[in-house]
C-alpha positions as a printed Julia matrix, in Angstrom:
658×3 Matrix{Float64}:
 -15.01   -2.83   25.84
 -13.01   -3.46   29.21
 -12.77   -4.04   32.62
 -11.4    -0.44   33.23
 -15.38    0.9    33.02
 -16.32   -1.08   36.31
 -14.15    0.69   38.32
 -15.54    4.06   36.82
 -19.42    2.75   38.06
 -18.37    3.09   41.57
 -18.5     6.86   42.65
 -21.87    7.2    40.33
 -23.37    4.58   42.0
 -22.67    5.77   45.84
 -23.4     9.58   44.51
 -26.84    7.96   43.38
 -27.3     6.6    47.05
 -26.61    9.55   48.74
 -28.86   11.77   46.81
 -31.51    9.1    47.17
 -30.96    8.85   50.95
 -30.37   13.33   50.95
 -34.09   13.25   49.38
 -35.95   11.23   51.79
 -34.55   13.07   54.44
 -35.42   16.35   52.64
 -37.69   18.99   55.34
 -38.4    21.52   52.55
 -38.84   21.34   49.23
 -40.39   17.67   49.41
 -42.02   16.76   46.26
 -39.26   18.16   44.31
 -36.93   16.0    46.47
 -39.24   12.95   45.66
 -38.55   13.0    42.16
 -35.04   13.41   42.92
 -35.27   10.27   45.07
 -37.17    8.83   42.01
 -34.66    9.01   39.83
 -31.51    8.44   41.59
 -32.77    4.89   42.31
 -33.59    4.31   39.01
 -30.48    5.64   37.94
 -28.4     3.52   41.24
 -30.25    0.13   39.24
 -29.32    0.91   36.0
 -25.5     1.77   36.99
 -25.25   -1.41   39.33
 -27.08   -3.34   36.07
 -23.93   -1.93   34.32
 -21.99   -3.29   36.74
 -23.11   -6.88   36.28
 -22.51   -6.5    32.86
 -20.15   -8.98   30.98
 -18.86   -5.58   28.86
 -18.92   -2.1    28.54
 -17.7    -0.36   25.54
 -15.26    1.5    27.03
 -15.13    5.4    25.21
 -18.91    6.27   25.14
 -19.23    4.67   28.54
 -16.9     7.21   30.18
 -18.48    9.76   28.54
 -21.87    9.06   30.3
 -20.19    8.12   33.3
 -18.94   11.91   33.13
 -22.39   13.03   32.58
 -24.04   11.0    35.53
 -21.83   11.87   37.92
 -21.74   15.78   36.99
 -25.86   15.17   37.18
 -25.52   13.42   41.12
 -23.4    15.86   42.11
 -25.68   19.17   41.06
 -28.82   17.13   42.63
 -26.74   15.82   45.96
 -26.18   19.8    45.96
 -29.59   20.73   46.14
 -30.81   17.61   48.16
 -28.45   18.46   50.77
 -29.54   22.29   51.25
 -33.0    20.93   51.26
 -32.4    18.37   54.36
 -30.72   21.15   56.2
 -33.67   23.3    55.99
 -36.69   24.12   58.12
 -40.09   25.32   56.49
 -40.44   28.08   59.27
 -36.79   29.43   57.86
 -38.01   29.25   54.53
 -38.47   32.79   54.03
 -34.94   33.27   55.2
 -34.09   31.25   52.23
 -31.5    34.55   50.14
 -30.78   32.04   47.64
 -34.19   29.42   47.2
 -33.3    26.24   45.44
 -36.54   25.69   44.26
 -35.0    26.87   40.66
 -32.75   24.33   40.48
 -35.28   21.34   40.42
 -36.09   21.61   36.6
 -32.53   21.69   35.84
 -31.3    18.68   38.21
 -34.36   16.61   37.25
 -33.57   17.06   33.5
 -30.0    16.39   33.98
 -31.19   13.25   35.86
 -33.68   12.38   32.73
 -30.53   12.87   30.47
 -28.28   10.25   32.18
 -31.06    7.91   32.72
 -31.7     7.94   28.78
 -27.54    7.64   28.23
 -26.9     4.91   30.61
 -30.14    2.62   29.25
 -28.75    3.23   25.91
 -25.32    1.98   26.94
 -26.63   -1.36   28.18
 -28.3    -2.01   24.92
 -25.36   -1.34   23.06
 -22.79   -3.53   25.08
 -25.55   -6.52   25.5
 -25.17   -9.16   22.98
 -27.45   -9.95   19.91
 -29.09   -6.14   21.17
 -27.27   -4.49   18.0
 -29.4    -6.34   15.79
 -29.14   -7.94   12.41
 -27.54   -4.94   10.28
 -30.76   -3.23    9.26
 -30.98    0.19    9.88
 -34.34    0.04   11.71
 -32.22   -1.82   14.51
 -30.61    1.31   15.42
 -30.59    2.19   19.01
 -30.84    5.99   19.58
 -28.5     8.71   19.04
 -27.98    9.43   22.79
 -27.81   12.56   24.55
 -23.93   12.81   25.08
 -23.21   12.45   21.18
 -25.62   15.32   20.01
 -23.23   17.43   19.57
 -21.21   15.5    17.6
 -23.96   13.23   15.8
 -21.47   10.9    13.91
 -20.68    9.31   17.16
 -23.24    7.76   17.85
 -22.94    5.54   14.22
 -19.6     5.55   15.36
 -20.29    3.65   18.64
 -23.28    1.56   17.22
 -21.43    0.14   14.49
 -18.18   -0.16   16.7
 -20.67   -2.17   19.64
 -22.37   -4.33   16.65
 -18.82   -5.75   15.45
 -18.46   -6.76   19.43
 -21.78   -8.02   19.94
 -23.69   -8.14   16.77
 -24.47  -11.22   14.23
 -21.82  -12.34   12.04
 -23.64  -10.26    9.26
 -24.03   -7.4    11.31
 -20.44   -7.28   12.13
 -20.01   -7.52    8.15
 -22.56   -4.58    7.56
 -20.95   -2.58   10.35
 -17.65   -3.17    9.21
 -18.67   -1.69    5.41
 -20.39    1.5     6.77
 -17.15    1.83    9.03
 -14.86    2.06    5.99
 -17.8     4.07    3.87
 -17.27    6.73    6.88
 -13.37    6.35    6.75
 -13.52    6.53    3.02
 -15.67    9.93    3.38
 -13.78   11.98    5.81
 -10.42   11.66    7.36
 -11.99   13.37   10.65
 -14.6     9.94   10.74
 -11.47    8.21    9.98
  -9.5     9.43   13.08
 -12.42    9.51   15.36
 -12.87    5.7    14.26
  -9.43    4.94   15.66
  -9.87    7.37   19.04
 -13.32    5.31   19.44
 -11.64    1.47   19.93
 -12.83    0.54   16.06
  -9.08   -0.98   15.4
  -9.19   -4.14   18.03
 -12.95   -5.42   17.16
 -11.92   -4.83   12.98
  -8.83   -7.02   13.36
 -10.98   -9.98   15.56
 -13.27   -9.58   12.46
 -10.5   -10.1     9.99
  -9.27  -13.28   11.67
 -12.69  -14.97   12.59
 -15.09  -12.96   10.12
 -17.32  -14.73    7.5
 -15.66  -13.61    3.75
 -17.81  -10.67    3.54
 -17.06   -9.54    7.05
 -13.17  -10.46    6.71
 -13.46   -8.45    3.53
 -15.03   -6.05    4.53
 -12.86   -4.98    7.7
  -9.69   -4.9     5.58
 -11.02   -2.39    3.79
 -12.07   -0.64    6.51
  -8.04   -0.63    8.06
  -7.19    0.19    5.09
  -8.75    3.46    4.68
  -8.33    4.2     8.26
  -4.77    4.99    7.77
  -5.62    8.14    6.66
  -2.33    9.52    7.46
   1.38    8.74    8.85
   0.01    9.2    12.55
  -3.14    7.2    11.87
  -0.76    4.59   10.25
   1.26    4.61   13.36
  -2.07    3.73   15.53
  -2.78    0.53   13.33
   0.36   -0.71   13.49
   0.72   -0.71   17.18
  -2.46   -2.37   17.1
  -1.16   -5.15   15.16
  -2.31   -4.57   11.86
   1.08   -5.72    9.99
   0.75   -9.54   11.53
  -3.29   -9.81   11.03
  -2.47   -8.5     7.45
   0.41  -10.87    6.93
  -1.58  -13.94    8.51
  -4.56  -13.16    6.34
  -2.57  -13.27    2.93
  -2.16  -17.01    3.68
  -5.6   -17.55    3.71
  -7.69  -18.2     1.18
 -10.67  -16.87   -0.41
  -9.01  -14.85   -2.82
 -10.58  -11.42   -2.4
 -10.02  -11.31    1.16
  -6.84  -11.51    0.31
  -6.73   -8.93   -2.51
  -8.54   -6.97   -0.06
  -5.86   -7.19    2.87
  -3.28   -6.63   -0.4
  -5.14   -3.56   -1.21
  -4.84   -2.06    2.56
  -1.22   -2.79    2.75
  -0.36   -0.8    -0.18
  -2.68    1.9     1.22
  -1.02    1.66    4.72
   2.51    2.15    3.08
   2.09    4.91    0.65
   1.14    7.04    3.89
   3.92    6.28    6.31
   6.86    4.15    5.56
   6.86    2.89    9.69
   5.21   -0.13    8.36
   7.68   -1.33    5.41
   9.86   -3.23    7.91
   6.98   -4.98    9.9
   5.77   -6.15    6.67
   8.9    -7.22    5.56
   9.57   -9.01    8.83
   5.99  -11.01    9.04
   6.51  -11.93    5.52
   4.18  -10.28    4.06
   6.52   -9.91    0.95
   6.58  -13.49    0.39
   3.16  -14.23    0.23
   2.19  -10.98   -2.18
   5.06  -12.68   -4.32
   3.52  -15.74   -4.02
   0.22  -14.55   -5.2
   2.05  -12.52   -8.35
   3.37  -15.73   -9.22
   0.7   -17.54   -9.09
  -1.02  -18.57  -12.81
   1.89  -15.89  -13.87
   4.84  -18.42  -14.25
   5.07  -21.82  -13.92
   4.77  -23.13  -10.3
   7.28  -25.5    -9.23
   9.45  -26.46   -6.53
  13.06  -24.7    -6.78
  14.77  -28.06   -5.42
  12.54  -30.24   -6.86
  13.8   -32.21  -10.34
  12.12  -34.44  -12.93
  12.09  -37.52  -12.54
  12.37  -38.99  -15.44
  14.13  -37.6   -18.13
  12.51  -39.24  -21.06
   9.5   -37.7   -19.79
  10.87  -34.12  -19.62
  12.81  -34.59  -23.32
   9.49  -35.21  -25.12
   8.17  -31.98  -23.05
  10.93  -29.84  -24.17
  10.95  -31.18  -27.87
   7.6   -31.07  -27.79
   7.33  -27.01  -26.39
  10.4   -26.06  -28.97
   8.21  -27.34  -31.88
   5.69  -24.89  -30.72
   6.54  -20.71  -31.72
   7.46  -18.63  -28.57
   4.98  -16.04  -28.32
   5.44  -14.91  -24.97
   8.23  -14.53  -22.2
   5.74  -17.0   -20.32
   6.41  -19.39  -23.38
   9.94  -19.05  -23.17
   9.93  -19.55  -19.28
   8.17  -22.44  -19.49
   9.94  -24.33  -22.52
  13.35  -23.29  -20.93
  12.04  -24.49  -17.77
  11.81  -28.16  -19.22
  14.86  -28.08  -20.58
  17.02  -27.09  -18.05
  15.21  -29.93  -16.12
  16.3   -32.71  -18.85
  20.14  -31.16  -18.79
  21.14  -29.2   -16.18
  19.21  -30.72  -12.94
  21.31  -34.43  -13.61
  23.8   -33.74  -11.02
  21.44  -32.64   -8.37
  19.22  -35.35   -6.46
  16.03  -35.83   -7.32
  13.56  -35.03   -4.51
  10.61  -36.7    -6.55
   8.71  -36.69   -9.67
   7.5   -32.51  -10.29
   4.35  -31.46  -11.31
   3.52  -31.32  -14.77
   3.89  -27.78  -16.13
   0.79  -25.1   -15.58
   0.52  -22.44  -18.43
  -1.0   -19.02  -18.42
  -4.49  -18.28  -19.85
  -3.01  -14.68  -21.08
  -2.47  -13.38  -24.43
   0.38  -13.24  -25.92
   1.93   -9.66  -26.07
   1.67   -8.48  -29.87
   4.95   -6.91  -30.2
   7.43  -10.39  -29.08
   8.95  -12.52  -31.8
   7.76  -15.01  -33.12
  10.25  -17.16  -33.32
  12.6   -19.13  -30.83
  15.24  -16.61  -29.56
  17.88  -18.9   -28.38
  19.39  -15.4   -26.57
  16.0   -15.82  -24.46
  16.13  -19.57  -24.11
  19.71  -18.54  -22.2
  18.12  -15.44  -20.35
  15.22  -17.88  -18.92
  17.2   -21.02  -18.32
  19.39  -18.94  -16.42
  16.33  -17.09  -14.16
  14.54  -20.74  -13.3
  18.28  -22.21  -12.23
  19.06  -18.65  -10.11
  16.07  -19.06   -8.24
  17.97  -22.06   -6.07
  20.56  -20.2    -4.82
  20.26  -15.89   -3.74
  23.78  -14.46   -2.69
  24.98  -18.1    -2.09
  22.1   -18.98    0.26
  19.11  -21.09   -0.78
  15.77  -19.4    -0.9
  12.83  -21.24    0.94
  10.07  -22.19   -1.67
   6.36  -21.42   -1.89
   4.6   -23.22   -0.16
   0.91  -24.13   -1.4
  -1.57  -21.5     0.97
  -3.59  -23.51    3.34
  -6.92  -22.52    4.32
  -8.48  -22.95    7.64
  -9.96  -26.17    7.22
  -6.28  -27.68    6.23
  -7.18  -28.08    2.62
  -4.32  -26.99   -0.21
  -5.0   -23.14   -1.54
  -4.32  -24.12   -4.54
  -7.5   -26.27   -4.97
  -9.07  -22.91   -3.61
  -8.12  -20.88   -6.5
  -8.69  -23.53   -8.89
 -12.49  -22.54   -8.18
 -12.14  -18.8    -8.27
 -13.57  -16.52  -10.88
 -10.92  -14.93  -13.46
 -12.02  -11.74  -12.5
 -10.91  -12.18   -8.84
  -7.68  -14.04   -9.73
  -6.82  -10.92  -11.6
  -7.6    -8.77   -9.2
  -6.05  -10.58   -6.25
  -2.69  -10.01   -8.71
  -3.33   -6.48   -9.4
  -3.15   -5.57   -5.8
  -0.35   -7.75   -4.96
   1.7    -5.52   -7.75
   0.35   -2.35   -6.21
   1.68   -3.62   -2.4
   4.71   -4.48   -3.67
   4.91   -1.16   -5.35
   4.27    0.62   -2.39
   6.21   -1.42   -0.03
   9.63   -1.6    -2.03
   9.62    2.75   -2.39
  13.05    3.65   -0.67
  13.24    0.47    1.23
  16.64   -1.67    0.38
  15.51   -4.67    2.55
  11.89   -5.03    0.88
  13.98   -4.47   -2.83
  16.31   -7.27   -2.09
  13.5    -9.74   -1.32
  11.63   -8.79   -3.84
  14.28   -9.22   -6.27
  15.81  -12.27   -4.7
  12.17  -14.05   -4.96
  10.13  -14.89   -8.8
   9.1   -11.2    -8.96
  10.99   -9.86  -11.66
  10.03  -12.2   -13.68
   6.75  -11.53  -12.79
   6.29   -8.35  -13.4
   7.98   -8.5   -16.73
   5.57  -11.29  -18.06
   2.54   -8.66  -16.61
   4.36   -5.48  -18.12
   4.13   -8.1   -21.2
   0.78   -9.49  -21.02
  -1.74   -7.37  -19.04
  -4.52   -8.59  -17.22
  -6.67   -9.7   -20.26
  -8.86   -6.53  -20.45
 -10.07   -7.21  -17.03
  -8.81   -3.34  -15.43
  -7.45   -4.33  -13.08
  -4.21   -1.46  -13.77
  -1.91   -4.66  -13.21
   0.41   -3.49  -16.03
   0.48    0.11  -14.55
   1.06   -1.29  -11.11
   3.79   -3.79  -12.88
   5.94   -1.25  -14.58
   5.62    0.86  -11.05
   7.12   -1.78   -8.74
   9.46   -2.19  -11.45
  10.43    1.35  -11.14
  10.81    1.69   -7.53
  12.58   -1.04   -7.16
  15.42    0.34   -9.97
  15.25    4.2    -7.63
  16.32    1.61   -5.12
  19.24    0.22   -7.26
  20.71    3.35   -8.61
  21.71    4.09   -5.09
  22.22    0.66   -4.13
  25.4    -0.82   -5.63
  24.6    -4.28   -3.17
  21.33   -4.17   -5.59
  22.36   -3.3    -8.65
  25.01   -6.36   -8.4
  22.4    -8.69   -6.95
  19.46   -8.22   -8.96
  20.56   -6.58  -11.94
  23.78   -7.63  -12.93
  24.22   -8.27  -16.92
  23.98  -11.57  -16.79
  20.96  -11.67  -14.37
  18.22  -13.17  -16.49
  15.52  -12.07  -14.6
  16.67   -8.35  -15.15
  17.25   -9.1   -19.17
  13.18   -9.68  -19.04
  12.65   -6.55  -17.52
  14.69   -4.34  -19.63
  13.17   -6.15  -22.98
   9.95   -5.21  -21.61
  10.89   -1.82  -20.57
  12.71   -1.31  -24.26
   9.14   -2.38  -25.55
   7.34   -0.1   -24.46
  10.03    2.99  -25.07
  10.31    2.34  -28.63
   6.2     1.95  -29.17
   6.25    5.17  -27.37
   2.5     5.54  -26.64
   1.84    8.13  -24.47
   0.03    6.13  -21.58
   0.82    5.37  -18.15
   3.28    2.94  -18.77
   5.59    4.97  -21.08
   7.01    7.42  -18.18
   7.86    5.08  -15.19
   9.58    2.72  -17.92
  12.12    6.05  -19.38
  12.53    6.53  -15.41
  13.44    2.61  -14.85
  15.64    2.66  -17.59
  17.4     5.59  -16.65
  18.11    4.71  -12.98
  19.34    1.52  -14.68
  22.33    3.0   -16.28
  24.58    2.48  -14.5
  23.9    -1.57  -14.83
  24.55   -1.51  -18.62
  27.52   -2.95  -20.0
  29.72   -1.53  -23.32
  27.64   -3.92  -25.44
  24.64   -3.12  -24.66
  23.88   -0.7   -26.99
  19.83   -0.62  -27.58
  18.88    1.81  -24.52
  20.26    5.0   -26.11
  18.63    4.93  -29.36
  14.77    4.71  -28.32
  15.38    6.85  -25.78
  16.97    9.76  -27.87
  13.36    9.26  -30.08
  11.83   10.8   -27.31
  13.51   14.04  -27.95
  11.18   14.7   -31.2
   8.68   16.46  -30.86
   6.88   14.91  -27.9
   4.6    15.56  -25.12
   6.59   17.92  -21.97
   6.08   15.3   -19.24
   7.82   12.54  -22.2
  10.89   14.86  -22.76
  11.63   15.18  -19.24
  11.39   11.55  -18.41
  13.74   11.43  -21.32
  16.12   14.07  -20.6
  16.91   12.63  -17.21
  17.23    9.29  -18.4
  19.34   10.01  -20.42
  21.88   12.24  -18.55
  22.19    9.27  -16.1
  23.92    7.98  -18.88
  25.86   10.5   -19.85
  26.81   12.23  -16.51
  30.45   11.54  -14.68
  29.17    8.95  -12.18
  28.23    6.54  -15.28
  31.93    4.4   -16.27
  30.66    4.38  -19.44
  29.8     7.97  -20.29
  31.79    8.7   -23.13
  30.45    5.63  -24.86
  26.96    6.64  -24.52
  27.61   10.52  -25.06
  28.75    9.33  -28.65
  25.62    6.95  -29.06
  23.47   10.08  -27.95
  25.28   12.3   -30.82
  25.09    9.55  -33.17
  21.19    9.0   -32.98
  20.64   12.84  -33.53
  20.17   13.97  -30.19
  22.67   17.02  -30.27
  20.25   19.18  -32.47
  16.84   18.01  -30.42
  18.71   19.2   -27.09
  19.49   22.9   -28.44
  15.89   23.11  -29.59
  15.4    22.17  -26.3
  17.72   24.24  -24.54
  15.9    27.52  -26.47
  12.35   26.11  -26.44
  12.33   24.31  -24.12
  10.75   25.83  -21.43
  10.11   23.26  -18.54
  13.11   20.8   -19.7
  15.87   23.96  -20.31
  17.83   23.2   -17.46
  17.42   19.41  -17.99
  18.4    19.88  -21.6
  21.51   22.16  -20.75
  22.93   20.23  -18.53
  22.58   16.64  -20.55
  24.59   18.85  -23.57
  27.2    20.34  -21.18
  27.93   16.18  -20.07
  27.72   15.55  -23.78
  30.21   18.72  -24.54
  32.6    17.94  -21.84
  33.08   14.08  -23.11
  32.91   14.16  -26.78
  33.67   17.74  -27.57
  35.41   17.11  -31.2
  32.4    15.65  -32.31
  31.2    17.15  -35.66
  27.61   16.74  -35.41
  28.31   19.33  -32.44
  29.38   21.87  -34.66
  26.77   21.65  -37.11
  24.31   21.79  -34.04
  25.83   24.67  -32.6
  25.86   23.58  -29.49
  28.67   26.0   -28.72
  26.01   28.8   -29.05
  23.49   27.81  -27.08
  26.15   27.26  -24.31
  27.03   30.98  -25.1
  23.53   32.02  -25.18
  23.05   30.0   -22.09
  25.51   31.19  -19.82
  24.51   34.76  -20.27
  20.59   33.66  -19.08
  20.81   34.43  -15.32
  17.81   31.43  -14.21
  20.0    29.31  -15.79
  23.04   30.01  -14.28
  21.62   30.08  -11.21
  21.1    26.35  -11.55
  23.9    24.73   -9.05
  24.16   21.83  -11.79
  24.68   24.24  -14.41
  26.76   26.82  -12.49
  29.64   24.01  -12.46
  29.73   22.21  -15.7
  28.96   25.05  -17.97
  31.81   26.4   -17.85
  34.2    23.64  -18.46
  31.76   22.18  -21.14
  32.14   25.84  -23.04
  35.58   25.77  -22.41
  36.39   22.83  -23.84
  33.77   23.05  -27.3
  35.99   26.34  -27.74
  39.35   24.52  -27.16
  38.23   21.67  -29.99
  36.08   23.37  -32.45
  37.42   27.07  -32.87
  40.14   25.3   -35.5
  37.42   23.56  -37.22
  35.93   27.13  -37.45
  38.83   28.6   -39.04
């Protein structure tokens, strides 16, 4: 609703007078002109009621504008050619107007029924209390198009309506949006964006709910996307993640991983109204311990008996060895720095243990997570600003806010935070780096570990995602891989135990393939010691599902091909776990993974070609039998390292054949 409308009123309302004033004066034709004159005053109140009005919404009120004025102008028409007249030249008459009443007068009844409809819409407390017997009218201009009209009434009640009418409006909104992306669009052409955000900022929780969804689905596409985000959506989203309750906020998380899986114009907004920080914030939150990164104990007796006291106990989880680590490094390694105060006591997670960790104290952990809590201080020699506890509106801590929250919700709230992190670090270096700078990793390796506690919330799914996206990022990304996943990084030695965990249980389940694609765009971060990757991956080979083999096959050519400095040493770790004789099955069988398979054993080939477990593969065959199979060797990848790899199984293993 806007000022713009008012000026619009103007040429109705002096068309209205003049037909008015054209029908008095009418000499023929006179009744018919009387109910002319009838109605354009009627009409001339109602349009100078408009006027007066404090607001108009703005895109059904130029369509009935359009319609009034097209309605004055056919009866001026006729009004006019009546006043001219004389009754004695009536007969004279080649064209008589007196066919043109019904019409006019109709046309007249029309804009009379649009414009009252109008005012009830834009007057406040008219829309009613959200029940659908306060409906207005579908008016005439939308009954072409019916939708409009719950379009516009829904639109008017989140401008005018109660605050649980704006909450009810705001639903059936995003139940339209969510039906059809037409609604969707015509949603955002109809001024639904502006009175949705208002109702995100100063909603009640259902209402504030309720229009992120709505947003959310309304980005039906990279155009639509575009449209919200020059409305503002990224800073309302980003301003409503600091606010507490908790499902508004998984609700606004929710919409932002919508908003960026269809265009990626909004990654940077987001990144810049830190929306990543919060979304972290709320991943971290009941996932790891919280504490201040520059904060240290205060007293180290105190912290000793912690630690001694959390060693005694067996280290189920990578949450148990955070948090024992945690204290440690607090009694030791904090001495030198000031202390800022006495810390909070340490705040453990309610989840289960995963089934498959050690039980016992792995003092290789103990180092991995002693060195993540003490990394945290300092990012690419900068320090990182802490969470801060989320206020809410009325100044009180967030924290005490989620103390009172359901588990269900709390889950939830982290579920959707992993999915917009997901969605917001795909292809985007800037969002990877403060991802991986911040307690994410960590995060989602104690989720990939732990789960949700069978609440379905797809947390783990959405987990082992992020995790994936964000390795994509680093294969291309040497500034990344050097940052976040360097071998001693701690954070990125939890991710890749959790990754290994679930390769080698090898469950065919949504986890299993973006954890063989993290690994293998992780390749290029292992070092000459690490030598567990290979191994589970090679396992894969055997006799497993098409989409598994694949997954598997690329993985583990990033480790094998050129670009890879340590090729050669994981070409022989490939041929030493059996994988020779799975890839020619492969290469025959295949079908889907041939070319996948033949290139992986031309890399393998080319770098270890004296090997004998080659031979007794006959992989020189199959590169034979291969390079006579024209859709292979149509294959760019294949067309230039076939040859070489043949060439050079021929050069080492003809005199083993003889």
């Amino acid at each position: 609703m806007g000022e713009g409308v008012k000026e619009m009123l103007a040429p109705p309302i002096q068309l209205a007078d003049e037909v008015a004033k054209q029908s008095a004066a009418a000499r023929s034709f006179r009744v018919e002109c009387a109910d002319l004159k009838a109605r354009a005053d009627k009409l001339a109140a109602l349009l100078r009621q408009a006027a007066r009005a404090p607001e108009l919404y703005d895109r059904p009120a130029a369509r009935i504008l359009a319609g009034a004025t097209q309605a004055l102008s056919r009866a001026s028409a006729l009004a006019a050619r009546c006043a001219r007249g004389h009754p004695r030249l009536r007969s004279l008459f080649t064209l008589s107007p007196a066919a043109g009443f019904p019409r006019a007068v109709a046309a007249l009844d029309t804009a009379l029924e649009d414009v009252a409809w109008l005012l009830r819409i834009s007057s406040p407390g008219a829309t009613g209390d959200g029940d659908d017997d306060s409906l207005l009218g579908l008016p005439n201009i939308a009954q072409n198009e019916p939708i409009l009209f719950f379009i516009w009434d829904h639109v008017a009640r989140l401008h005018t309506g109660s605050p649980a009418a704006r909450a009810d409006s705001a639903a059936n909104l995003a139940s339209l949006a969510r039906d059809s992306q037409h609604f969707a669009k015509l949603i955002i052409e109809e001024d639904g964006v502006p009175p949705l955000l208002k109702l995100l900022k100063d909603g009640t929780d259902e209402g504030q709910e309720a229009a992120a969804r709505a947003l959310g689905l309304l980005g039906c596409d990279a155009e639509s996307v575009d449209k919200l985000v020059q409305a503002g959506v990224c800073s309302s989203f980003a301003a409503a993640l600091k606010e507490p309750p908790m499902r508004v906020q998984a609700a606004v998380a929710e919409a932002i991983a919508s908003l960026a899986d269809r265009s990626s114009t909004c990654q940077d907004l987001f990144a810049q109204n830190n929306a990543v920080r919060y979304l972290v914030g709320h991943l971290a939150s009941g996932t790891i311990q919280e504490h201040s990164r520059y904060s240290v104990g205060s007293s180290s007796s105190k912290n000793s008996a912690a630690a001694a006291a959390t060693t005694q106990q067996p280290m189920k989880s990578l949450h148990s060895v955070v948090l024992a680590k945690t204290l440690s490094m607090r009694h030791t390694g904090d001495r030198d720095i000031s202390s800022g105060g006495a810390d909070e006591p340490p705040r453990m997670s309610n989840g289960t243990p995963g089934g498959d960790q050690d039980t016992k104290w792995n003092p290789q952990m103990q180092s991995v997570v002693h060195s993540a809590m003490a990394a945290k201080t300092n990012t690419n020699g900068s320090l990182v600003p802490p969470f801060r506890p989320q206020l809410g509106t009325s100044g009180s801590s967030g924290r005490g806010a989620r103390e009172v929250e359901d588990p269900e919700t709390k889950a939830h709230l982290k579920a959707m935070a992993a999915k917009a992190l997901w969605k917001l670090a795909h292809n985007h270096l800037g969002v990877c780096k403060s991802i991986t700078e911040s307690r994410a990793l960590l995060c989602f390796a104690v989720l990939l570990e732990k789960g949700d506690g069978d609440m379905g919330t797809n947390v783990q799914y959405f987990s082992a995602m992020a995790i994936m996206e964000i390795a994509r990022v680093a294969e291309h990304s040497l500034v990344l891989r050097q940052s976040a996943f360097k071998p001693s990084s701690p954070a990125a030695k939890a991710v890749v135990d959790q990754l290994l965990r679930v390769v080698r249980r090898g469950e065919y389940d949504a986890l299993l393939l973006p954890c063989i694609t993290a690994l293998g765009c992780l390749a290029r971060t292992f070092t000459a010691s690490e030598t567990r990757i290979v191994a589970p991956l090679v396992q894969l080979l055997d006799e497993r599902e098409p989409p598994v083999i694949k997954e598997a096959v690329v993985a583990l050519t990033k480790f094998a091909c050129t670009e890879n400095h340590l090729h050669v040493n994981h070409c022989k770790a490939i041929v030493d776990d059996g994988g020779a004789r799975h890839l020619v099955q492969l290469v025959y069988l295949g079908d889907e993974v041939q070319i996948e398979a033949l290139i992986l054993l031309c890399y393998i080939a080319l770098y270890v070609p004296e090997s004998e477990e080659l031979a007794q593969a006959g992989v020189l065959a199959v590169l034979l039998w291969a390079s006579k199979q024209a859709h292979m060797v149509q294959d760019t990848r294949v067309e230039v390292l076939l040859p070489d790899a043949k060439g050079r199984l021929e050069l080492f293993q003809s005199r083993a054949s003889r």
